[in-house]
Structures are given as structure tokens and as C-alpha cells.
mmCIF file as Biopython writes it, N, C-alpha, C and O atoms, coordinates in Angstrom:
data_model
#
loop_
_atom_site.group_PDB
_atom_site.id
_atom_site.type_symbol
_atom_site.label_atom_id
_atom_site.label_alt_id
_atom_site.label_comp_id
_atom_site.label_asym_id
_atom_site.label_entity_id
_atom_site.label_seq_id
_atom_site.pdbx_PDB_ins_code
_atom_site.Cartn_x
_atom_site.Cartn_y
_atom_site.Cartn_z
_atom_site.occupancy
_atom_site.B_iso_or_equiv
_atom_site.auth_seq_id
_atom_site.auth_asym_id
_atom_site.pdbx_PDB_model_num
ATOM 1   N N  . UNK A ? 1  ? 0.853   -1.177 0.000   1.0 0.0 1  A 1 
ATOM 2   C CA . UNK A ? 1  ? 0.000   0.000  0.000   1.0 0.0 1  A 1 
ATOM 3   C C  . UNK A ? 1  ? 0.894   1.234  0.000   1.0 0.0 1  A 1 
ATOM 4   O O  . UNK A ? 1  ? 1.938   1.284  0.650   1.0 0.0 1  A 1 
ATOM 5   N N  . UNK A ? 2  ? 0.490   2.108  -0.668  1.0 0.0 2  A 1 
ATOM 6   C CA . UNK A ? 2  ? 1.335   3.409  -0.812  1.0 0.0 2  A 1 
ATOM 7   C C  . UNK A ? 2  ? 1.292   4.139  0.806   1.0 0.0 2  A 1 
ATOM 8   O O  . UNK A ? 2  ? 0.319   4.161  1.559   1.0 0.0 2  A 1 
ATOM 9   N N  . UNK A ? 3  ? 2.411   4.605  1.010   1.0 0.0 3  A 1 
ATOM 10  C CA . UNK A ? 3  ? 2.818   5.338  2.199   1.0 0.0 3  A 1 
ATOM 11  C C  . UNK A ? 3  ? 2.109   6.241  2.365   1.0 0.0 3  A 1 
ATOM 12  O O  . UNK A ? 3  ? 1.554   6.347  3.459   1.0 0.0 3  A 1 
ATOM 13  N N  . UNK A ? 4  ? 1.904   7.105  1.444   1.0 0.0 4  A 1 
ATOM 14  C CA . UNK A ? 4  ? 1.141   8.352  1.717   1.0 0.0 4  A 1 
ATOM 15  C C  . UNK A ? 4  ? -0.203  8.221  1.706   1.0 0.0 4  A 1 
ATOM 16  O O  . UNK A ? 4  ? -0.822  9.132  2.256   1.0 0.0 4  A 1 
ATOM 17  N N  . UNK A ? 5  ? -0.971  7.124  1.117   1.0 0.0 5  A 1 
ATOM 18  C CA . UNK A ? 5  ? -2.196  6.668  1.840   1.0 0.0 5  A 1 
ATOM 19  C C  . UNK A ? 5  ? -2.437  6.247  2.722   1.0 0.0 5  A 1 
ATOM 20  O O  . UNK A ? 5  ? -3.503  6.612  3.219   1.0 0.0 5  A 1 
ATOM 21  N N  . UNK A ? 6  ? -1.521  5.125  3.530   1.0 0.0 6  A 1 
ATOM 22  C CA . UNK A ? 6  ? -1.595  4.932  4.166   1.0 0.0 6  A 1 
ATOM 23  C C  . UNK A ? 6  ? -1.451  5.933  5.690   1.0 0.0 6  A 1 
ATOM 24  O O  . UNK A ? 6  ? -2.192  5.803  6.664   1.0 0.0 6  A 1 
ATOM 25  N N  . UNK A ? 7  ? -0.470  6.783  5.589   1.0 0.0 7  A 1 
ATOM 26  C CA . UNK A ? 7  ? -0.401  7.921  6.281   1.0 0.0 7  A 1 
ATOM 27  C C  . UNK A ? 7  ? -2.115  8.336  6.577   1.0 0.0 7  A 1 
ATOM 28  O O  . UNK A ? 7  ? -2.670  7.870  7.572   1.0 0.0 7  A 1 
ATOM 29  N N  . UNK A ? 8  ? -2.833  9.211  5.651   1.0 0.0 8  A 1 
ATOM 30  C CA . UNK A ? 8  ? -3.787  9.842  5.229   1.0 0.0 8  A 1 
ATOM 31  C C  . UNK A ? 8  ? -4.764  9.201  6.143   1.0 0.0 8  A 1 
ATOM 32  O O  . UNK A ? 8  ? -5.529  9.821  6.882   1.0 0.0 8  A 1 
ATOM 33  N N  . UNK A ? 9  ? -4.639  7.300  5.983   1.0 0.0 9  A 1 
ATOM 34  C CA . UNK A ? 9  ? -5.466  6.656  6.880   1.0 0.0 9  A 1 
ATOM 35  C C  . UNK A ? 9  ? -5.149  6.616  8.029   1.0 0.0 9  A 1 
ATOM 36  O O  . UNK A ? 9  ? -6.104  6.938  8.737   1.0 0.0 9  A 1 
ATOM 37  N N  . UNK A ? 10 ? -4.541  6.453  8.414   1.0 0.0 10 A 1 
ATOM 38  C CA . UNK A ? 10 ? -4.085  6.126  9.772   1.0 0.0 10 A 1 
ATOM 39  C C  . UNK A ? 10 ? -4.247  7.615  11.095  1.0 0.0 10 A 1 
ATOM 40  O O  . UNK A ? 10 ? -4.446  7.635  12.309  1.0 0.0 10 A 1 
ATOM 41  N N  . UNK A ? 11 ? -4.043  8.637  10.088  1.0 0.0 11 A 1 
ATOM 42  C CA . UNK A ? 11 ? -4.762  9.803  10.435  1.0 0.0 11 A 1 
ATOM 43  C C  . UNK A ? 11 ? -6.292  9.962  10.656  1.0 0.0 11 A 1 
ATOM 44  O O  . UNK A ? 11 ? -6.701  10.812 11.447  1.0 0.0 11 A 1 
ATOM 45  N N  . UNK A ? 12 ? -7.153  9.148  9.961   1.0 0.0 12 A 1 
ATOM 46  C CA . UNK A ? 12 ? -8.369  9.363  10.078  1.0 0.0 12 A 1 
ATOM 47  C C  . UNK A ? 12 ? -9.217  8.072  10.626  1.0 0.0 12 A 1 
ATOM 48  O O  . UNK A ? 12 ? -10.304 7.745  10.150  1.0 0.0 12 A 1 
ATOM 49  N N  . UNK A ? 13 ? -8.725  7.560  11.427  1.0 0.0 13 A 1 
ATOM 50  C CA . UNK A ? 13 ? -8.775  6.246  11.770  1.0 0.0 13 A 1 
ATOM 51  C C  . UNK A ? 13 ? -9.378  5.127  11.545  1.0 0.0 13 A 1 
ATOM 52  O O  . UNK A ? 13 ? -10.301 4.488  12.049  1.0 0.0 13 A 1 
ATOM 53  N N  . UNK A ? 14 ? -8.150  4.957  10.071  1.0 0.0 14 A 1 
ATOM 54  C CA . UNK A ? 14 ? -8.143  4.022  9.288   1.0 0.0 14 A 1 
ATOM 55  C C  . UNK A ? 14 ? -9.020  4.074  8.025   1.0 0.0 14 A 1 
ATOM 56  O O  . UNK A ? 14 ? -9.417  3.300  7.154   1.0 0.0 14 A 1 
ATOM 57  N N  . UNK A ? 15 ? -9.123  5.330  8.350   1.0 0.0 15 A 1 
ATOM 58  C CA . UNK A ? 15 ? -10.508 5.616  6.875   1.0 0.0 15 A 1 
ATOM 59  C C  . UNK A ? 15 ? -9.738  6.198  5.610   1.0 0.0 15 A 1 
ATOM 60  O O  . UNK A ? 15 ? -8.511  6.284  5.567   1.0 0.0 15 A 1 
ATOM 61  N N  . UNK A ? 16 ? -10.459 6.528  4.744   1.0 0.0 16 A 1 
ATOM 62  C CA . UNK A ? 16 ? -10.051 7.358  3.381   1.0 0.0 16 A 1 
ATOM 63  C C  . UNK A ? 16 ? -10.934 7.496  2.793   1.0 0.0 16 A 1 
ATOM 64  O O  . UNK A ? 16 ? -11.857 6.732  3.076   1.0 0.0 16 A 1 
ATOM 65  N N  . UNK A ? 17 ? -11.200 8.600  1.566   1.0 0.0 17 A 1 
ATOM 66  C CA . UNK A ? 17 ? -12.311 8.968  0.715   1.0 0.0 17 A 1 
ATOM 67  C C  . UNK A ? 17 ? -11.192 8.183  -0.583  1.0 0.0 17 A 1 
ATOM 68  O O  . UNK A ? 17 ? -10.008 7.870  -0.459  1.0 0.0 17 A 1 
ATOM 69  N N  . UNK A ? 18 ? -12.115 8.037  -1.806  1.0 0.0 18 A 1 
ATOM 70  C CA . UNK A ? 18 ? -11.310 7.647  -2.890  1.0 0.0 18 A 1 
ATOM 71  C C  . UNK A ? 18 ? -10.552 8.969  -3.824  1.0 0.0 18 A 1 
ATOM 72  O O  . UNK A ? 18 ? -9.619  8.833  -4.616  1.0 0.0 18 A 1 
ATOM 73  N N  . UNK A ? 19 ? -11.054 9.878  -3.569  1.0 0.0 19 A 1 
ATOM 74  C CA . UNK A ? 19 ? -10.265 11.121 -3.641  1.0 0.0 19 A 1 
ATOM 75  C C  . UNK A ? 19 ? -8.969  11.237 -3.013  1.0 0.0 19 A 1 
ATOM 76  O O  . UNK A ? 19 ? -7.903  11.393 -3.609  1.0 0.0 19 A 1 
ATOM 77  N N  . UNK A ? 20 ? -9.110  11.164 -1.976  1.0 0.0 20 A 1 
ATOM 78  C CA . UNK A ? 20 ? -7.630  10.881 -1.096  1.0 0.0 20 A 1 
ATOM 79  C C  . UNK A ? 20 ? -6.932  10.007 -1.219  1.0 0.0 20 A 1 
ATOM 80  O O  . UNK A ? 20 ? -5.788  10.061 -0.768  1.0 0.0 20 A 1 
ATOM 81  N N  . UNK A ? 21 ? -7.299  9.170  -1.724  1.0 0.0 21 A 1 
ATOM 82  C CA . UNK A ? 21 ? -5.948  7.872  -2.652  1.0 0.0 21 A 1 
ATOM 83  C C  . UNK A ? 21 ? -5.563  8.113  -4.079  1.0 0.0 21 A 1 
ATOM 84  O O  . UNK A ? 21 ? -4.467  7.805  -4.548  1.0 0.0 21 A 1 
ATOM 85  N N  . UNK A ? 22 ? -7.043  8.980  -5.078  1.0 0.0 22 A 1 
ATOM 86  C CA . UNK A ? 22 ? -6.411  9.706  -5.781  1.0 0.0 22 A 1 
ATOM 87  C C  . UNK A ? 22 ? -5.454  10.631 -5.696  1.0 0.0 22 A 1 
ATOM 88  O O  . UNK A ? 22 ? -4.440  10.513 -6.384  1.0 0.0 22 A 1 
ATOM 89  N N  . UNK A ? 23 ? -5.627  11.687 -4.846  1.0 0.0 23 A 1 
ATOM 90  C CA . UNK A ? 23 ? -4.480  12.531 -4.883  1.0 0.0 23 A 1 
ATOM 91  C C  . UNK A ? 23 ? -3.000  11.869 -4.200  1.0 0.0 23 A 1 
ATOM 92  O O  . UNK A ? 23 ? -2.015  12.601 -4.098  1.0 0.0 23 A 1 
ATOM 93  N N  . UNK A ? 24 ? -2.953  10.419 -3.748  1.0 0.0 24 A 1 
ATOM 94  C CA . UNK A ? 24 ? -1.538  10.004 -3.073  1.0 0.0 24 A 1 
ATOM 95  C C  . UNK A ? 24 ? -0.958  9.545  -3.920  1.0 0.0 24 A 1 
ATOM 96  O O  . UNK A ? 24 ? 0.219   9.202  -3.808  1.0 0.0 24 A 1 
ATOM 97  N N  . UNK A ? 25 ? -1.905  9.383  -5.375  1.0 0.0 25 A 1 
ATOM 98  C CA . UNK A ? 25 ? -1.087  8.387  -6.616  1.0 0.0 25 A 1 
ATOM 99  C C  . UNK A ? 25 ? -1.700  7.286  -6.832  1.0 0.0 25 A 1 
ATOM 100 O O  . UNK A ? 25 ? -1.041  6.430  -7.423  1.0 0.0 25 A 1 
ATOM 101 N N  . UNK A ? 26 ? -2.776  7.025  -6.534  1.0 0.0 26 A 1 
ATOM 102 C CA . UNK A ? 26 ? -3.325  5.348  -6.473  1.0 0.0 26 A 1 
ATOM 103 C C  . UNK A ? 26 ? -4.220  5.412  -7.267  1.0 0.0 26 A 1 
ATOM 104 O O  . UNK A ? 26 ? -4.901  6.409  -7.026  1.0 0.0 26 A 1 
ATOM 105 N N  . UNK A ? 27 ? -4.604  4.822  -8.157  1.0 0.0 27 A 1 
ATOM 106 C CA . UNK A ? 27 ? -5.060  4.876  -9.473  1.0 0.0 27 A 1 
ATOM 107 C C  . UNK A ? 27 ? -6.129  4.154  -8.695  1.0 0.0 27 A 1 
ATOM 108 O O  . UNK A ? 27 ? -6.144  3.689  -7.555  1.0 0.0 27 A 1 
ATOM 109 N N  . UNK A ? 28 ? -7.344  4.223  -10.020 1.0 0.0 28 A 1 
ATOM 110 C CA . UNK A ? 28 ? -8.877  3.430  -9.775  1.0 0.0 28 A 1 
ATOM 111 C C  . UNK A ? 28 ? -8.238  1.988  -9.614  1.0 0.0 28 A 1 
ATOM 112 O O  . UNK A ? 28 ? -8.179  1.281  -8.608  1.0 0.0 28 A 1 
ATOM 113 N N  . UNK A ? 29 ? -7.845  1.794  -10.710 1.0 0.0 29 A 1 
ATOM 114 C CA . UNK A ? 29 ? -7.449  0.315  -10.840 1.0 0.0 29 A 1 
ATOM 115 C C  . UNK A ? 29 ? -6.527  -0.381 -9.889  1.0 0.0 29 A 1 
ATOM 116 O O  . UNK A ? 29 ? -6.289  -1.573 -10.079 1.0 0.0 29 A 1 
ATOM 117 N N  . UNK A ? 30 ? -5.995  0.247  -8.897  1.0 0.0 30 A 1 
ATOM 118 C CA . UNK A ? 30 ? -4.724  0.289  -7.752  1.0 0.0 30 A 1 
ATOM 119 C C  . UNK A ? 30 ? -5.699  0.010  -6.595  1.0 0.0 30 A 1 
ATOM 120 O O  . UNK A ? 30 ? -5.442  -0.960 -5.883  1.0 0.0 30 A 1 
ATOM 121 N N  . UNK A ? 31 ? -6.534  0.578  -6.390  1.0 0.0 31 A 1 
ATOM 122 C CA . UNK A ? 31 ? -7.516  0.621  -5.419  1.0 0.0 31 A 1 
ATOM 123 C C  . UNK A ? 31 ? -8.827  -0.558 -5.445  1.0 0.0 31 A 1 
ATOM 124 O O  . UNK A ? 31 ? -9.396  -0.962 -4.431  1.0 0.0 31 A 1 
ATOM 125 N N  . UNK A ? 32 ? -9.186  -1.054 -7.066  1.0 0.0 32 A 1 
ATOM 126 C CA . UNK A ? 32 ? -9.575  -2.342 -6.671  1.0 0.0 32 A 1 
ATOM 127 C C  . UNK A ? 32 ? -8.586  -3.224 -6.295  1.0 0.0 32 A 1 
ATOM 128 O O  . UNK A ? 32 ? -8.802  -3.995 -5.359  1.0 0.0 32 A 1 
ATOM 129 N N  . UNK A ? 33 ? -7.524  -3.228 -6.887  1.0 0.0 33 A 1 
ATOM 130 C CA . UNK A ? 33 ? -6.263  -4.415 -6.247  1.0 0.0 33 A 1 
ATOM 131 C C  . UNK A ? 33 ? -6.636  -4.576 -4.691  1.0 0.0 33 A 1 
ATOM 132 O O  . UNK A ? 33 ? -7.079  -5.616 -4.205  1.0 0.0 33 A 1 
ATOM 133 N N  . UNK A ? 34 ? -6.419  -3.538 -4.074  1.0 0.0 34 A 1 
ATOM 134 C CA . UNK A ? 34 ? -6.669  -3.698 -2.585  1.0 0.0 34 A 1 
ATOM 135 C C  . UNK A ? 34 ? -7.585  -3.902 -1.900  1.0 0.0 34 A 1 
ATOM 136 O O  . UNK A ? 34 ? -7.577  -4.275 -0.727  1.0 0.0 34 A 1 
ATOM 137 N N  . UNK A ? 35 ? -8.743  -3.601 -2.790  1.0 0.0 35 A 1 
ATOM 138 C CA . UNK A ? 35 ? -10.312 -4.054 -2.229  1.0 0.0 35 A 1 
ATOM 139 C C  . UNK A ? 35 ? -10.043 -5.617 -2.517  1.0 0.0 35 A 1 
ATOM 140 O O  . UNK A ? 35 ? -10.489 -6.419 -1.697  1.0 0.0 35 A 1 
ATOM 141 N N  . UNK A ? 36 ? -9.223  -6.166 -3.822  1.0 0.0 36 A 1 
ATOM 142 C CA . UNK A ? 36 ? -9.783  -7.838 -4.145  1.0 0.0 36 A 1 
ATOM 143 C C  . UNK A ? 36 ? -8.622  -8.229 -2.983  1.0 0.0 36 A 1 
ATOM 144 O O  . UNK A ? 36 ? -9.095  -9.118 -2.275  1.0 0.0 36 A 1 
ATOM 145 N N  . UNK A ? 37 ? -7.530  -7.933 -2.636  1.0 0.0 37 A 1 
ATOM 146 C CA . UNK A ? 37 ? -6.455  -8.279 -1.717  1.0 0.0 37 A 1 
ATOM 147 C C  . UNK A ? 37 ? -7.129  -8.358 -0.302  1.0 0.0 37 A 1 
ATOM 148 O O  . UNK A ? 37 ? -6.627  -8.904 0.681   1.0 0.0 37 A 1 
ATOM 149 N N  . UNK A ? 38 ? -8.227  -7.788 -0.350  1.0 0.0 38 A 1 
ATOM 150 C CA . UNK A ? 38 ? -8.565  -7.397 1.078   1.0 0.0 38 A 1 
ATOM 151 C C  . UNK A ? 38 ? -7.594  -6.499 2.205   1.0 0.0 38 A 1 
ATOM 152 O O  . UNK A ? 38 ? -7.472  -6.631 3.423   1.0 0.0 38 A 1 
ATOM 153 N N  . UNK A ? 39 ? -7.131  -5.787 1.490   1.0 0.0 39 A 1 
ATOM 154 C CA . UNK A ? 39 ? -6.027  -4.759 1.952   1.0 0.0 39 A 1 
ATOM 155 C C  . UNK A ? 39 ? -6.852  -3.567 2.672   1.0 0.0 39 A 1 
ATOM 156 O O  . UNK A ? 39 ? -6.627  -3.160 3.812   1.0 0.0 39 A 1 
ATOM 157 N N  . UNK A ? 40 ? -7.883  -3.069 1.764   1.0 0.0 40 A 1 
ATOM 158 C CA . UNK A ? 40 ? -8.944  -2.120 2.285   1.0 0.0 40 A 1 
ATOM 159 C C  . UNK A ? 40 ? -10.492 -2.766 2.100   1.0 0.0 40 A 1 
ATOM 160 O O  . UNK A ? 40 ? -10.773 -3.731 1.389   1.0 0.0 40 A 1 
ATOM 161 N N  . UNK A ? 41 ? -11.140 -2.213 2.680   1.0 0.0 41 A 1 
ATOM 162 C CA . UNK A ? 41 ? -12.791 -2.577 2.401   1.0 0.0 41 A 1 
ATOM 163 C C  . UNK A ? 41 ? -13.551 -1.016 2.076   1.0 0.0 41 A 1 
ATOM 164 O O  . UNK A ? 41 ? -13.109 0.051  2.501   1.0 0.0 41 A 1 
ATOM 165 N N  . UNK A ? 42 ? -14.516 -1.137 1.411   1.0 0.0 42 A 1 
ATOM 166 C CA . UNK A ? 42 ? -15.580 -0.221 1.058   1.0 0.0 42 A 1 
ATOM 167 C C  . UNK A ? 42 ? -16.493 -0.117 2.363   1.0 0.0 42 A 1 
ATOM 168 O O  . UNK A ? 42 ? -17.166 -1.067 2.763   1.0 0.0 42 A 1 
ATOM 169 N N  . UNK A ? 43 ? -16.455 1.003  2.924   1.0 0.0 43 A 1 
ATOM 170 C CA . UNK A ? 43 ? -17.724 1.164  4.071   1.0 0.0 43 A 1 
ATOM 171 C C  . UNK A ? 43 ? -18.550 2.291  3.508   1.0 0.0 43 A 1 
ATOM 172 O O  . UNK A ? 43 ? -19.564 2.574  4.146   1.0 0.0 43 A 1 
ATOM 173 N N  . UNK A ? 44 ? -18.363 2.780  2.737   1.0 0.0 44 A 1 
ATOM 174 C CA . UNK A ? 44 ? -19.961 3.681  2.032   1.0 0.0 44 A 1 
ATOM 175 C C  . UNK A ? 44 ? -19.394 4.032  1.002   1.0 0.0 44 A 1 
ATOM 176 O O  . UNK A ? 44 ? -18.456 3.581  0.345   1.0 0.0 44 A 1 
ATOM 177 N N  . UNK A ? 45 ? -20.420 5.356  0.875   1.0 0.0 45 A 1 
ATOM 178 C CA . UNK A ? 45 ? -19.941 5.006  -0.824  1.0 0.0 45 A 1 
ATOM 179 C C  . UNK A ? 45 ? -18.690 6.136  -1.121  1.0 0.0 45 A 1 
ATOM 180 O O  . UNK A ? 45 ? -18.710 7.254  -0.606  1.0 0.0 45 A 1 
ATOM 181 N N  . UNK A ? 46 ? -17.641 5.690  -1.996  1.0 0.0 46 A 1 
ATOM 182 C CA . UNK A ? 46 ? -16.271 6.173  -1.754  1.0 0.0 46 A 1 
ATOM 183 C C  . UNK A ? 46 ? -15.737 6.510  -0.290  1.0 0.0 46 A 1 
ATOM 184 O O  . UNK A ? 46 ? -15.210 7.613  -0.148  1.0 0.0 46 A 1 
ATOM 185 N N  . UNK A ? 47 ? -15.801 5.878  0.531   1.0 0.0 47 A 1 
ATOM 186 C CA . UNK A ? 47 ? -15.446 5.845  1.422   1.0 0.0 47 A 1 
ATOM 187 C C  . UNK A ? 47 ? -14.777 4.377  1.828   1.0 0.0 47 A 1 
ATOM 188 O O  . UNK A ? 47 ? -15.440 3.340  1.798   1.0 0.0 47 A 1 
ATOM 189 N N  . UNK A ? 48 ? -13.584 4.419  2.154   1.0 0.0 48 A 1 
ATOM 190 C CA . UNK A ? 48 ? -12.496 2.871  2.364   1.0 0.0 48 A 1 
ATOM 191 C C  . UNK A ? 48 ? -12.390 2.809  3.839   1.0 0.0 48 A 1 
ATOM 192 O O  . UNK A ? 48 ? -12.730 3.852  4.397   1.0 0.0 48 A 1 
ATOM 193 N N  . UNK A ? 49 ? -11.983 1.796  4.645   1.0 0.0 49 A 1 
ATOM 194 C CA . UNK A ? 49 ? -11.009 1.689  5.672   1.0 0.0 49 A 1 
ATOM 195 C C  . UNK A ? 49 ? -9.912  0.502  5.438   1.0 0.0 49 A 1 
ATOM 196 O O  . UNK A ? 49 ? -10.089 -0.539 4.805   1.0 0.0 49 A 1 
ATOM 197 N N  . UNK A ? 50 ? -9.092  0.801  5.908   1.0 0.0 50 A 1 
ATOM 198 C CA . UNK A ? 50 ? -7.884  -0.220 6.364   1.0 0.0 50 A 1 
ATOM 199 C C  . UNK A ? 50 ? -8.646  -1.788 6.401   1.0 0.0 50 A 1 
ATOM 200 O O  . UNK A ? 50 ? -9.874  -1.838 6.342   1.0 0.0 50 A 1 
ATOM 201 N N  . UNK A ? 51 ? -8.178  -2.509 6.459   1.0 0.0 51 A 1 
ATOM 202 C CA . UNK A ? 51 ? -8.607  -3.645 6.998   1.0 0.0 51 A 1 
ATOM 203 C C  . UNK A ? 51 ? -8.427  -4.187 8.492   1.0 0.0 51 A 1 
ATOM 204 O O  . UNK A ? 51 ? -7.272  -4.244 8.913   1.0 0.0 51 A 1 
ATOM 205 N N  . UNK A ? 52 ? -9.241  -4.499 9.143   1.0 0.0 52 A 1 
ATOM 206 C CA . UNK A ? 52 ? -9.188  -4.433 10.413  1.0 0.0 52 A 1 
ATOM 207 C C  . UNK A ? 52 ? -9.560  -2.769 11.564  1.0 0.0 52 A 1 
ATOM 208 O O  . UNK A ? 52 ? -9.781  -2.374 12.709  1.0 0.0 52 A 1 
ATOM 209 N N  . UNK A ? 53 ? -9.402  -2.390 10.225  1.0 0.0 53 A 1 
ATOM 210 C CA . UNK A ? 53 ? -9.843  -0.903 11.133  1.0 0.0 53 A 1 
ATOM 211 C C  . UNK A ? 53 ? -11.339 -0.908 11.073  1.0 0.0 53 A 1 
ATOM 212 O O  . UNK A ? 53 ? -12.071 -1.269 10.151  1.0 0.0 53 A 1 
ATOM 213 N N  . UNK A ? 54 ? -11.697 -0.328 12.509  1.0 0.0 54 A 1 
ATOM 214 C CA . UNK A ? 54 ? -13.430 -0.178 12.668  1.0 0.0 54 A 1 
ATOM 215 C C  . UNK A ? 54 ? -13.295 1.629  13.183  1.0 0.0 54 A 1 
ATOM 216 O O  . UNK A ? 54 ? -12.514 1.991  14.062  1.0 0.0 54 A 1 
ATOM 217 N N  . UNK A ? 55 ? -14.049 2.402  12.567  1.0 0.0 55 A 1 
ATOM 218 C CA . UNK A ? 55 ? -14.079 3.417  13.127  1.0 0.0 55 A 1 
ATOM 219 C C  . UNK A ? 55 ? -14.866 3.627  15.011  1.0 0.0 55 A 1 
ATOM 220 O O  . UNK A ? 55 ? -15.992 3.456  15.479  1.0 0.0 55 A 1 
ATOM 221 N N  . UNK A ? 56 ? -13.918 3.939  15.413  1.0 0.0 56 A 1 
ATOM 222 C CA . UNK A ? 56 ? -14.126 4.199  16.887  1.0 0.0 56 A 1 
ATOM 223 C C  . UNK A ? 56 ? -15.533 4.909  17.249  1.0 0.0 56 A 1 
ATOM 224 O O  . UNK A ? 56 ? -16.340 4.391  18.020  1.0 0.0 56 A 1 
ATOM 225 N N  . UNK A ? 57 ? -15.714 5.998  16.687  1.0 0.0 57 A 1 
ATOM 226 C CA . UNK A ? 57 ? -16.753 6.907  16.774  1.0 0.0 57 A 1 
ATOM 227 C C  . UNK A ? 57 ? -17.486 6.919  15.512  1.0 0.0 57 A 1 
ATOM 228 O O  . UNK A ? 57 ? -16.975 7.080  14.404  1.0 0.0 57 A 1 
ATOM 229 N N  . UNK A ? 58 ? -18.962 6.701  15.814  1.0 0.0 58 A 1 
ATOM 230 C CA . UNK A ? 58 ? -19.745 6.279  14.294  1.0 0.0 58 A 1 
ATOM 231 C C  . UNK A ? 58 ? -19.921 7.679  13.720  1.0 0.0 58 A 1 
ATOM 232 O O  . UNK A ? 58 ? -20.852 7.852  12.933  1.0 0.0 58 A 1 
ATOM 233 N N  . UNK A ? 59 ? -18.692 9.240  14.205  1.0 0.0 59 A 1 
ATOM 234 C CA . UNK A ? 59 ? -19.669 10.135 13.832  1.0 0.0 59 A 1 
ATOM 235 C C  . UNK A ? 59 ? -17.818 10.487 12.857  1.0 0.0 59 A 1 
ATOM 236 O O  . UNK A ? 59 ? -17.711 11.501 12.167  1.0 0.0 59 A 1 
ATOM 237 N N  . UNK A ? 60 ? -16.761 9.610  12.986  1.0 0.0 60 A 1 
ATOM 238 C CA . UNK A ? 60 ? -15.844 9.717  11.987  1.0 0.0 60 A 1 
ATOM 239 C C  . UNK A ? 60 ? -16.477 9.202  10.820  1.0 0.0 60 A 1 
ATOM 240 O O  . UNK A ? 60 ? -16.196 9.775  9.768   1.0 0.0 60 A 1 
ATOM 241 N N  . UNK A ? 61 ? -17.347 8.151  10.773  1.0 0.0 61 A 1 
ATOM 242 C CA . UNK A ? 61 ? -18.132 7.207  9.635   1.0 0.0 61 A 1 
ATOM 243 C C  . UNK A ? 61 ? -18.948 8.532  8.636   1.0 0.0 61 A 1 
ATOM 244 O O  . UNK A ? 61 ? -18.882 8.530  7.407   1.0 0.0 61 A 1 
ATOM 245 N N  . UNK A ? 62 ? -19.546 9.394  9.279   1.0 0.0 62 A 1 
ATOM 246 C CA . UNK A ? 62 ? -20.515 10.092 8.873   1.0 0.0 62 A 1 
ATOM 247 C C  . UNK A ? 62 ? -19.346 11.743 8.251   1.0 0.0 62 A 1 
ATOM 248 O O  . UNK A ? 62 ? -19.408 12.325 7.169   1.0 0.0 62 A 1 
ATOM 249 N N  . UNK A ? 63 ? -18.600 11.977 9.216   1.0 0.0 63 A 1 
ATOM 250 C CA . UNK A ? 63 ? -18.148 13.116 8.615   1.0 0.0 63 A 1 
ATOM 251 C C  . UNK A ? 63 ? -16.975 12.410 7.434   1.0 0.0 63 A 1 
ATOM 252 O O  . UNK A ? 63 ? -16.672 13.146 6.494   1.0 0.0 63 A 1 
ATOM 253 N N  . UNK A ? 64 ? -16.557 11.496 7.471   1.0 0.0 64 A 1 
ATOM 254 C CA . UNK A ? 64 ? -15.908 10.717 5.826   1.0 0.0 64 A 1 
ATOM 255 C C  . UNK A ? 64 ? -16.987 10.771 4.771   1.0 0.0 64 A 1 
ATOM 256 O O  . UNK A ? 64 ? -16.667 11.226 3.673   1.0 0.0 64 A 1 
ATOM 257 N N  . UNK A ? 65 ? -18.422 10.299 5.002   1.0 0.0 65 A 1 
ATOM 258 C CA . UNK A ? 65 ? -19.177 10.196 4.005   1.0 0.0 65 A 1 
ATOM 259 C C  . UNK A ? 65 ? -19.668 11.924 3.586   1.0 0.0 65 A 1 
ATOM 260 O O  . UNK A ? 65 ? -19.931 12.232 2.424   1.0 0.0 65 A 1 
ATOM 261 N N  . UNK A ? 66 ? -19.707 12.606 4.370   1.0 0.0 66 A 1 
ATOM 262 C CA . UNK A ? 66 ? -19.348 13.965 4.500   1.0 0.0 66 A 1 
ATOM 263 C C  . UNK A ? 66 ? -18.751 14.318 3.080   1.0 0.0 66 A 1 
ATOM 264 O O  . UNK A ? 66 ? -19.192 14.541 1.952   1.0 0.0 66 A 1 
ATOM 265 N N  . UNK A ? 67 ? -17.501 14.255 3.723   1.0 0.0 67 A 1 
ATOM 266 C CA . UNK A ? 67 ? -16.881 14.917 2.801   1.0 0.0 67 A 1 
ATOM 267 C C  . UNK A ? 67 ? -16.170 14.161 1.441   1.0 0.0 67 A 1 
ATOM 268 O O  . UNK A ? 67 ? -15.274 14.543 0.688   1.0 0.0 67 A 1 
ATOM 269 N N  . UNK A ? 68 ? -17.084 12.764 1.484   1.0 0.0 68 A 1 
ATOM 270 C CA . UNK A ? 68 ? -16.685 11.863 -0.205  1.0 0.0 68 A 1 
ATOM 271 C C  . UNK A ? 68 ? -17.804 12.627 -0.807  1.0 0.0 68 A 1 
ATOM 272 O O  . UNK A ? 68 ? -18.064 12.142 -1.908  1.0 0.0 68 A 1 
ATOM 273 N N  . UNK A ? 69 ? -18.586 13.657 -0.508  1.0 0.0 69 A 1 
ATOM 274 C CA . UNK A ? 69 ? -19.551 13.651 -1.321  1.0 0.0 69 A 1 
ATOM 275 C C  . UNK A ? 69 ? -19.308 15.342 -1.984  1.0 0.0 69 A 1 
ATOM 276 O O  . UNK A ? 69 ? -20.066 15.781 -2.849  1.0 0.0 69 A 1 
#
């Protein structure tokens, strides 16, 4: 996984918009790799987490879907 996404996530605990992996360099097609790897999962819509990451507070869930939109 690219560093600087991963950064990005780990900042937002464990989340990402698909915008924000766009701008780290991670192509559409880079980003299913990691959805079929199970590297990341889809939790709404353009909205990723880590794998194994659960957002702590359901109101990080809501301000990510926030601002994928």
C-alpha cells in the first residue's frame, strides 16, 4: 500500500475517501487491487477503511461520508 495513503489513513482512523488515494497516486485500478487483496474494504460510498480498522466513533463514519460527497 502506498505510504502516503496509508499515512492519510491512519490519520483518520483508518478511513479514506477515494479522492484521497487519488491525490496520493493510487489509481482506480490500484484501489480495486486492494479491495480484491482485502487490503482495504468499502464502508460507504467512496469511502475505504484499512482492513481491520473499525471506526471508533460512528460520527468519523458520517463526517468521511461527509466529505466523499
Amino acid at each position: 500500500m502506498d505510504a502516503t495513503l496509508f499515512a492519510v489513513a491512519e490519520s483518520q482512523n483508518g478511513l479514506f475517501t477515494t479522492a484521497q488515494a487519488l491525490a496520493a497516486g493510487v489509481t482506480e485500478a490500484g484501489l480495486a487491487r486492494l479491495k480484491k487483496r482485502r487490503v482495504v474494504s468499502s464502508v460507504a460510498r467512496s469511502v475505504y477503511a484499512l482492513s481491520g480498522a473499525v471506526p471508533s466513533d460512528p460520527l468519523d463514519l458520517h463526517r468521511m461520508r461527509l466529505a466523499a460527497t
